[in-house]
C-alpha positions in Angstrom: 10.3 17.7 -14.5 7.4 17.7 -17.6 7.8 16.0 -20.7 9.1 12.5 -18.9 7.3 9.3 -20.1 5.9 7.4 -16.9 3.7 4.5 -17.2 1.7 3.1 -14.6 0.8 -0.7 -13.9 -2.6 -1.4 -11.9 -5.3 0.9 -11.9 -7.1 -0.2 -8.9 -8.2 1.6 -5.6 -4.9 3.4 -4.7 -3.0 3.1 -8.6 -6.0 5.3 -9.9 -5.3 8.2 -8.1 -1.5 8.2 -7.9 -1.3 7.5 -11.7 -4.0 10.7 -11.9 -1.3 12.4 -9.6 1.7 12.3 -12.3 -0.6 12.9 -14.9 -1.6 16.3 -13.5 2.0 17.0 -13.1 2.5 16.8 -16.6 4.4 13.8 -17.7 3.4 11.4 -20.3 1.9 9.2 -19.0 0.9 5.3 -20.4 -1.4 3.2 -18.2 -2.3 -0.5 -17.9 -4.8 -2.5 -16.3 -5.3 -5.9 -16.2 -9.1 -5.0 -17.1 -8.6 -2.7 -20.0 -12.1 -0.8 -19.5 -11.3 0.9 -16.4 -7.7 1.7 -18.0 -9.8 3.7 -20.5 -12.0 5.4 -18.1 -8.8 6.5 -16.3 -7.6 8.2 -20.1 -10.9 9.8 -20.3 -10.5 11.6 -17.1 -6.8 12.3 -17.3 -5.3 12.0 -20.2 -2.7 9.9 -21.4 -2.8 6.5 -23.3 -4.0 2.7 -22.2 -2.4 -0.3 -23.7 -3.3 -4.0 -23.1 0.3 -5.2 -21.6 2.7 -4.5 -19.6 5.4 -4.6 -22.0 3.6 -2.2 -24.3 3.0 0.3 -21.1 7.3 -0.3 -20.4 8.3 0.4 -23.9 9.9 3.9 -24.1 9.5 4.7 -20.3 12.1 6.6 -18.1 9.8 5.6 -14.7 7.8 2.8 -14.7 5.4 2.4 -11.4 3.5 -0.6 -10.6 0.2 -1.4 -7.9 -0.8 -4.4 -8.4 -1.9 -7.4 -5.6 0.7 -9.6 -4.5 4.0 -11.3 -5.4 2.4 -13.5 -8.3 1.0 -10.1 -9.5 3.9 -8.8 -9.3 5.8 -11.2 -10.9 2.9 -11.6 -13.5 3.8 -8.0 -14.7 7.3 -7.4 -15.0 8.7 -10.9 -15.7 5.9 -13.0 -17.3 4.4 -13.7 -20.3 4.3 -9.8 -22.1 5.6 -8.5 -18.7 7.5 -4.8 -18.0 10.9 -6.3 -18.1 10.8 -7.7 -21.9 10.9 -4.0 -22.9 11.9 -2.2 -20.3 15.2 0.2 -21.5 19.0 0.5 -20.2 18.3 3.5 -17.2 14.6 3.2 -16.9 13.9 3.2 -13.3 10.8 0.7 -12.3 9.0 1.5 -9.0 7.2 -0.6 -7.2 4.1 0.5 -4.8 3.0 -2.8 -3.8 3.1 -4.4 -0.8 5.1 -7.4 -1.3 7.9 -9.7 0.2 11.2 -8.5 0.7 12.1 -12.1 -1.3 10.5 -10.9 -4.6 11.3 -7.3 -4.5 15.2 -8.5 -4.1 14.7 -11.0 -6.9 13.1 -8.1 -9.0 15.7 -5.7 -8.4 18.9 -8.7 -9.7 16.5 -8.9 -12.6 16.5 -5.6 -13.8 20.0 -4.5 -13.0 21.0 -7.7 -15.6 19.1 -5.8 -17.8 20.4 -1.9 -17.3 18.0 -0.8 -15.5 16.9 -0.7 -11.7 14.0 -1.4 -9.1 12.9 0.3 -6.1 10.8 -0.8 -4.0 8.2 1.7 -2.4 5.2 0.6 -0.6 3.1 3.4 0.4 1.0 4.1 3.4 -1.6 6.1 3.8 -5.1 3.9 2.2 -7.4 5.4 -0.3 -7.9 8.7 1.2 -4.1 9.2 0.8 -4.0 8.2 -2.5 -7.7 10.5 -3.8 -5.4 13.3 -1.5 -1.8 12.8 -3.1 -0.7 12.5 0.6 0.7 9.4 0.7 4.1 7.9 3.0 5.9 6.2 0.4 9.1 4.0 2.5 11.3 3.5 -0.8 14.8 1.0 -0.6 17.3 -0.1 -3.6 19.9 2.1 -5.7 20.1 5.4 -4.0 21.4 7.0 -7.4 18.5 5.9 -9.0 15.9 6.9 -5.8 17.4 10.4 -6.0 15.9 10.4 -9.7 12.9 9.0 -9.3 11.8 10.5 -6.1 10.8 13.9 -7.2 8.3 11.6 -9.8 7.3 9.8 -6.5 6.6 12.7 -4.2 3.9 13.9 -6.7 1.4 11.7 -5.0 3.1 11.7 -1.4 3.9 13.8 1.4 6.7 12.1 3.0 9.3 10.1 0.8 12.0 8.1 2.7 14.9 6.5 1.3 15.7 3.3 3.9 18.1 1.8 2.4 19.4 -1.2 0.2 16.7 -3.5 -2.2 13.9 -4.9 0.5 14.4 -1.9 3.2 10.9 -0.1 1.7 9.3 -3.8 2.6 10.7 -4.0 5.5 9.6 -0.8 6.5 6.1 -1.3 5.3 5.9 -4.5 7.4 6.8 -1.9 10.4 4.2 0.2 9.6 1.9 -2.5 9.6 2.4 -4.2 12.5 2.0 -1.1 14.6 -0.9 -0.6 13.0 -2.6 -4.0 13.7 -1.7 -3.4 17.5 -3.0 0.3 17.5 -6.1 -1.0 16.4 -6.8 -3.6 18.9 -5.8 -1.3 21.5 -8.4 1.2 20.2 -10.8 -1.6 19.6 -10.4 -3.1 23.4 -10.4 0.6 24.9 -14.0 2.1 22.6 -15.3 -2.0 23.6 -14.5 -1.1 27.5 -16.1 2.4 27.3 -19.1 1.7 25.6 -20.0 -2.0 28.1 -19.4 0.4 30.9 -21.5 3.2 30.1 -19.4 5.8 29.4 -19.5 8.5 26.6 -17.4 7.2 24.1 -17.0 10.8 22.7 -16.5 12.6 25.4 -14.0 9.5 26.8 -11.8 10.1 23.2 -11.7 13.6 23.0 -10.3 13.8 26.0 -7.1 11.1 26.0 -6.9 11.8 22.4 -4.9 15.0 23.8 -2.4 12.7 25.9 -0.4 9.9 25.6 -3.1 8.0 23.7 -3.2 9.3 21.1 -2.5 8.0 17.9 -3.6 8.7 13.6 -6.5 5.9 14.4 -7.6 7.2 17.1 -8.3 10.5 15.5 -9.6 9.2 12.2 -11.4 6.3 13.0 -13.3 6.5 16.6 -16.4 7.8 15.3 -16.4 5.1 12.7 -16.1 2.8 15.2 -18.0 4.0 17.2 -21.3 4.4 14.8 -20.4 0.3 13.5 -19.3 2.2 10.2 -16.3 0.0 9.0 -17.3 1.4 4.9 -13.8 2.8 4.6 -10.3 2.7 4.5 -7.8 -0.4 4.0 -9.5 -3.2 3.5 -9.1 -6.5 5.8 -8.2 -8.6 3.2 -5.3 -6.7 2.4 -4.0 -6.3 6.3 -4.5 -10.6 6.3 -2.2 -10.5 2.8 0.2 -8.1 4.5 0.2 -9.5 7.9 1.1 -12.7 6.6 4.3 -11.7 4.7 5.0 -10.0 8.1 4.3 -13.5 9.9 6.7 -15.2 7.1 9.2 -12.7 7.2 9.7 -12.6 10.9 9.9 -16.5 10.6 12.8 -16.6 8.5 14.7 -14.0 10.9 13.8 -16.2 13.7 11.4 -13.4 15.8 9.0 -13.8 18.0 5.1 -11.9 16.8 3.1 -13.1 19.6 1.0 -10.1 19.0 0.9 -9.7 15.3 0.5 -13.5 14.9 -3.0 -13.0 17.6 -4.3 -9.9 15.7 -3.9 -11.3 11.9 -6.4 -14.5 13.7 -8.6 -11.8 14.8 -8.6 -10.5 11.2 -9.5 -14.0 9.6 -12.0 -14.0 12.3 -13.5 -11.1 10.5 -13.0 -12.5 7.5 -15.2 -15.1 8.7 -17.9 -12.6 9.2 -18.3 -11.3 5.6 -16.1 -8.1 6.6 -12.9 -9.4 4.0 -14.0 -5.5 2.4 -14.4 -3.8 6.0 -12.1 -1.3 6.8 -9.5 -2.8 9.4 -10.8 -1.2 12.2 -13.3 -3.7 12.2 -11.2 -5.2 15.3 -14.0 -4.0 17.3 -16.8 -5.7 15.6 -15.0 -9.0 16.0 -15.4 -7.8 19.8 -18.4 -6.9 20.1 -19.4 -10.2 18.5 -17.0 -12.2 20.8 -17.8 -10.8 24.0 -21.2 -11.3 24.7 
């Protein structure tokens, strides 16, 4: 499918790559960042156009895929001042990559179907490596008519692509994914803590459950990170705090109980409180190792 015009909204540390990612596949792509000299870096090295607003990057496009921060950042780009939505055209599909509420991503999605066109929502998985790799999990809900056209434009940065169901489901989803990850981790963190205050090998202890029940993608990807005090990598904590907490509100509203997630995202603002808001989240086990002297 060449010859489609695509823009992309936020070039930061996973929009880069996935923008990079269509353009290699040969559509048109027109980029905006909200600082314009990295928008013209990313032409340099692949191509394309930059323009200074989101309405100028909307204008003419079939896809339009945004990255950005958070809900206000969100809301900055497709329905403020010079945002997506003032030009956006009758069938032009917007997909969003952020990580977000399930609130704004429904509000979003009324907004642009007044207008013609629709929304998906599609938080990805995966962190930077899966973004520099195009092998990102991308957890997509809304229109399914219009998810069956924009997920072959999607899958050229991702390895698994899941429709979930109606406007919010890909949020949901990611909230999921999130969750499990913040207990993984301080599971991992506790179990690499217990092995190394009572002298065992923490190699030899994780190659060997790493083979049963135990095992897990953080596990095999981040134990000798951990290990070594290397948290220079990966998903930052700042951005598992920002997620956790739209979990935390979101579970809230539906009346569940997060006894867990709601301990772990203080154990993250604990590391926060460190200087590790840039550490990757495996950083559980520094909070640890700080904690339990």
């Amino acid at each position: 499918m060449s010859e489609i015009n695509v823009s992309f909204l936020g070039l930061g540390v996973m929009g880069y790559h996935m923008a990079g990612y269509l353009a290699k596949a040969g559509h048109n792509v027109t980029v905006y960042n909200r600082s314009f000299d990295k928008a013209e870096k990313w032409v340099k090295e692949f191509g394309g156009k930059a323009v200074k607003t989101p309405a100028l990057a909307a204008k003419n496009a079939d896809f339009i895929f945004a990255c950005v921060g958070n809900d206000d950042d969100l809301r900055s780009i497709t329905i403020g001042e010079n945002g997506a939505f003032e030009t956006i055209k009758e069938a032009a599909i917007f997909v969003d990559n952020t990580t977000v509420s399930a609130a704004v991503t429904r509000e979003l999605f009324v907004i642009a179907r007044a207008k013609g066109a629709a929304f998906i929502d599609a938080p990805v998985s995966g962190g930077e490596a899966g973004a520099i790799n195009g092998k990102l999990t991308v957890m997509c809900g809304g229109n399914k008519d219009a998810f069956a056209k924009a997920e072959p434009i999607i899958a050229n940065f991702a390895q698994k692509v899941k429709y979930l169901g109606a406007s919010g489901a890909g949020q949901l989803t990611k909230m999921v994914n999130q969750i499990c990850i913040a207990g993984i981790l301080q599971g991992l963190s506790e179990g690499i803590n217990f092995a190394q205050k009572v002298g065992l090998d923490v190699e030899d202890v994780i190659e060997t459950i790493s083979k049963g029940a135990a095992q897990s993608w953080q596990m095999e990807n981040r134990y000798k990170t951990m290990n070594k005090d290397d948290y220079d990598l990966g998903f930052a904590v700042d951005w598992m705090v920002k997620d956790m907490d739209i979990v935390l509100n979101t579970a809230k509203s539906f009346n569940i109980a997060m006894p867990m997630s709601a301990t772990i995202t203080e154990y993250y603002r604990d590391v926060q409180n460190m200087g590790g808001n840039r550490w990757d989240t495996s950083s559980l086990l520094k909070r640890l190792q700080k904690f339990d002297q």
